[in-house]
C-alpha positions in Angstrom: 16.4 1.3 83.8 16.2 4.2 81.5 15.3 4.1 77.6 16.4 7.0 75.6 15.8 7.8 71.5 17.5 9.9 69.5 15.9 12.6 67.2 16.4 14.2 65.0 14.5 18.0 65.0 13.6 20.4 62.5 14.6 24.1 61.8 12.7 26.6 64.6 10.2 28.3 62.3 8.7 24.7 60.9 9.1 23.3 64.2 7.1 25.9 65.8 4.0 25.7 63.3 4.4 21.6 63.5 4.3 22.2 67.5 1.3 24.0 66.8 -0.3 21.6 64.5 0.2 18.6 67.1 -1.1 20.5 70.5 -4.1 21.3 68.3 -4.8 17.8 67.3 -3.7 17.0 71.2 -6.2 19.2 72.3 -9.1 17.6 69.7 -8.1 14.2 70.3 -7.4 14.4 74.5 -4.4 13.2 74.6 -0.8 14.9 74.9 1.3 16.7 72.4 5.2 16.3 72.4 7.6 17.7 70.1 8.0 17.2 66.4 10.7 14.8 65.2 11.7 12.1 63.3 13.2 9.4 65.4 16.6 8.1 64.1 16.2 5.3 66.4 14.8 3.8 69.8 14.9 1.3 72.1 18.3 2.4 73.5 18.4 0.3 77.0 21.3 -0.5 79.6 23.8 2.0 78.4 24.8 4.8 80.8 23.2 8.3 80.2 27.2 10.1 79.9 28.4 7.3 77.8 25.0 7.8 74.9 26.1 11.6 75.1 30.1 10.8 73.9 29.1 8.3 71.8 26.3 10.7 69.6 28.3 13.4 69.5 31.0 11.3 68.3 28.8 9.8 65.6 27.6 13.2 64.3 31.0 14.9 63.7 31.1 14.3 60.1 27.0 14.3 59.9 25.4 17.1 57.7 21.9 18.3 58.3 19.3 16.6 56.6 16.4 18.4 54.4 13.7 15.7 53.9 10.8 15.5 52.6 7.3 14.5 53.3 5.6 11.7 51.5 1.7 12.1 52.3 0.0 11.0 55.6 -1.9 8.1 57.2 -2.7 6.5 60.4 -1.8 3.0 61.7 -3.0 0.7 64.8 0.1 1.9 66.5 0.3 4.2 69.5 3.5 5.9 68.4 2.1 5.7 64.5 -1.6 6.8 64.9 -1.1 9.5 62.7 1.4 10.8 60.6 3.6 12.3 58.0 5.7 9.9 56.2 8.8 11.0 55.5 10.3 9.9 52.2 13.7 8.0 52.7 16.9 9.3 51.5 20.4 7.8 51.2 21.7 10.9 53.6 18.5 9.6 56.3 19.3 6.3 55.5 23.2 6.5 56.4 22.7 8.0 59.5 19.9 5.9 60.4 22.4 2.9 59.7 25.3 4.3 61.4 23.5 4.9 65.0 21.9 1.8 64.6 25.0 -0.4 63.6 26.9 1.1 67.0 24.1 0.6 69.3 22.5 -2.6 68.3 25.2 -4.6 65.9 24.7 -6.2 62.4 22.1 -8.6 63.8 18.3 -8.3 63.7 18.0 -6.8 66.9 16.0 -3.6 66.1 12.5 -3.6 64.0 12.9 -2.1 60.2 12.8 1.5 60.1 10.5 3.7 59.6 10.8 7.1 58.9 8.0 9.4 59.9 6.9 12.4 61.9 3.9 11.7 64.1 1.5 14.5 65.0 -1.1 12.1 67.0 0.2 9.8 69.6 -3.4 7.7 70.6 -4.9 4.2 70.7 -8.1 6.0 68.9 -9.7 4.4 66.8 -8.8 4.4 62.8 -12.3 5.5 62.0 -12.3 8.8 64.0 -8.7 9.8 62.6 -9.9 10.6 58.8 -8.6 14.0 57.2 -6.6 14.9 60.5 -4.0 16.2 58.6 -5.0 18.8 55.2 -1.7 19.6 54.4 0.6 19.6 51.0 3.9 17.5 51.2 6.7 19.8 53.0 10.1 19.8 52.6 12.0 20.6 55.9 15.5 20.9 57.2 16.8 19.1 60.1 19.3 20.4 61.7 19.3 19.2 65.1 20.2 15.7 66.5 19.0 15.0 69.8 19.3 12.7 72.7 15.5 11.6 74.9 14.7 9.9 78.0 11.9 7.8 76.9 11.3 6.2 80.1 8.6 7.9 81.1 5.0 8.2 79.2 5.6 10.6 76.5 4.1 13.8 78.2 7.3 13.6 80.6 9.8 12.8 78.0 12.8 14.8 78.5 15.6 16.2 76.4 19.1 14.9 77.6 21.2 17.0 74.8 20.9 18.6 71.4 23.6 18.6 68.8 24.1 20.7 65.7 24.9 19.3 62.3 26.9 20.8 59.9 25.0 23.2 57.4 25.1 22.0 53.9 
């Protein structure tokens, strides 16, 4: 059974140097990097690969690109969480948030609170050895990019399945 996310991805130059930032703290740390994103929402099971494409690219038609902003950074107990930059929540991130997550999962309880954030340290290290990973001042950065993952594998084989444009703002 496959298990996709959806992302969404920053502008190319911030991307790049965020790339950059999380292979280096890869590297330091052992462990993989990935790409930099903020996930709009996971856990997508049982639903054909075709279907997921049609469906987000029906969702995003009226969808303009997002500029967030960071909010600080911390670590957590939490593989997908161990370290990173929170992202501070906006009605715009908020509705789309909803809206995928109301035509996936429904209006019950069925998916955990969200979250907003963009990792730079996927681990199970200890919080101890994670202190001043990030030394960075709060960013603003545009999003302009929704796109689709197959998160079935472990993260260093994650794949992209399709990217979508928003509209410029």
């Amino acid at each position: 059974m496959n298990k996709y996310s959806i992302w969404l991805e920053p502008e190319s130059e911030i991307k790049s140097e965020l790339h950059q930032l999380i292979k280096s703290v890869a590297n330091r740390f052992g462990t993989f990097p990935f790409l930099p994103h903020v996930t709009l929402l996971g856990g997508l099971k049982d639903i054909d690969e075709k279907e997921l494409i049609i469906q987000t690219e029906s969702l995003i038609q009226t969808q303009n690109e997002l500029i967030l902003k960071t909010d600080g950074h911390q670590g957590e107990a939490y593989f997908f969480r161990s370290y990173y930059f929170n992202i501070k929540e906006t009605d715009e991130l908020n509705q789309i948030h909803s809206l995928f997550k109301y035509h996936f999962f429904g209006n019950g309880n069925k998916h955990p609170e969200y979250c907003p954030h963009l990792s730079v340290l996927y681990s199970n290290i200890k919080e101890d050895k994670k202190i001043e990973i990030i030394n960075s001042e709060n960013l603003e950065i545009r999003f302009p990019v929704v796109s689709i993952w197959n998160t079935t594998m472990l993260h260093k084989d994650w794949y992209c399945v399709k990217r979508f444009l928003l509209k410029n703002i």
